[in-house]
N, C-alpha and C positions, 0 to 999 in steps of 0.2 A: 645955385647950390644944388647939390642932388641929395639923395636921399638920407636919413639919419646913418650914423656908426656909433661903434661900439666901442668903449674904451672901458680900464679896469682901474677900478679906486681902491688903495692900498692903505691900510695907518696901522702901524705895530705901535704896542705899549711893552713892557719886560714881560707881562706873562700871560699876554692874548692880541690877535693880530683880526683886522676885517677887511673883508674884500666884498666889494659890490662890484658888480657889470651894469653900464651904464647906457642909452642908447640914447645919443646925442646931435642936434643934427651938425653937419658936415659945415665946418669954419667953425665950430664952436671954439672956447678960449675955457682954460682952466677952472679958470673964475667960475666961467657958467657950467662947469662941471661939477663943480663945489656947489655953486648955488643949488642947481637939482639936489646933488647928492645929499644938500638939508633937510631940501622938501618930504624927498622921498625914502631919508632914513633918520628919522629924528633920535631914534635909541643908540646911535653914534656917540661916542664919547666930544663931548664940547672942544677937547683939546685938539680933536682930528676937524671938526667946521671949524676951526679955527689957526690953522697951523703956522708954525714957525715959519715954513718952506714948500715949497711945493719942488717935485720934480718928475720928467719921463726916465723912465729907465737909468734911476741913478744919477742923472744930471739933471741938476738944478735948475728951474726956470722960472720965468714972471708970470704974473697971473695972465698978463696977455697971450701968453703960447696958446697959439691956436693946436688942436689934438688934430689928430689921424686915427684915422681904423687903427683898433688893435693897441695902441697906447697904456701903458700904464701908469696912471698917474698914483703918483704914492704923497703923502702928504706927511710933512716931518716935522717934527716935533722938538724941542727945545733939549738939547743934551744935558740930565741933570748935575753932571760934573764934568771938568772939565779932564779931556782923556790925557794929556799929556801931564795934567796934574796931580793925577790921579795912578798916573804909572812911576812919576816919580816919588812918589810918597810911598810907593809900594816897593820900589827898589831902596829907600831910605830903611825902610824895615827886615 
């Protein structure tokens, strides 16, 4: 393996988002992306250590996904309604 990289930790809530830069070494897996990112930001909201989902760039992956340079790993959260339900209840009215 050569040397650490860098990947970017992403968790939005409705009305505040956080971003850390992480520096990981090289094969690392989400998981242990996550796990640092515990260590080393504890004032993270509980819901983002602990996510619905994980995903690179929009698409969804398992904790095993190993990162690359440069990755954004975003961490996702549990949708509090459901959106098709929630559009037709609004077309209802």
């Amino acid at each position: 393996m050569s040397g650490p990289i860098r990947v970017y930790v992403i968790y939005a809530e409705r009305a505040r988002a956080w971003r850390a830069e992480l520096a990981i070494p090289a094969g690392s897996t989400a998981a242990d992306a996550l796990a640092l990112l515990a260590r080393r930001h504890p004032d993270w909201p509980q819901a983002a250590l602990a996510p619905a989902g994980l995903a690179v760039y929009g698409r969804e992956v398992a904790a095993t996904q190993p990162l690359h340079h440069g990755d954004r790993l975003e961490l996702l959260r549990a949708l509090p309604t459901d959106p098709k339900r929630a559009r037709r209840a609004r077309a209802a009215r």
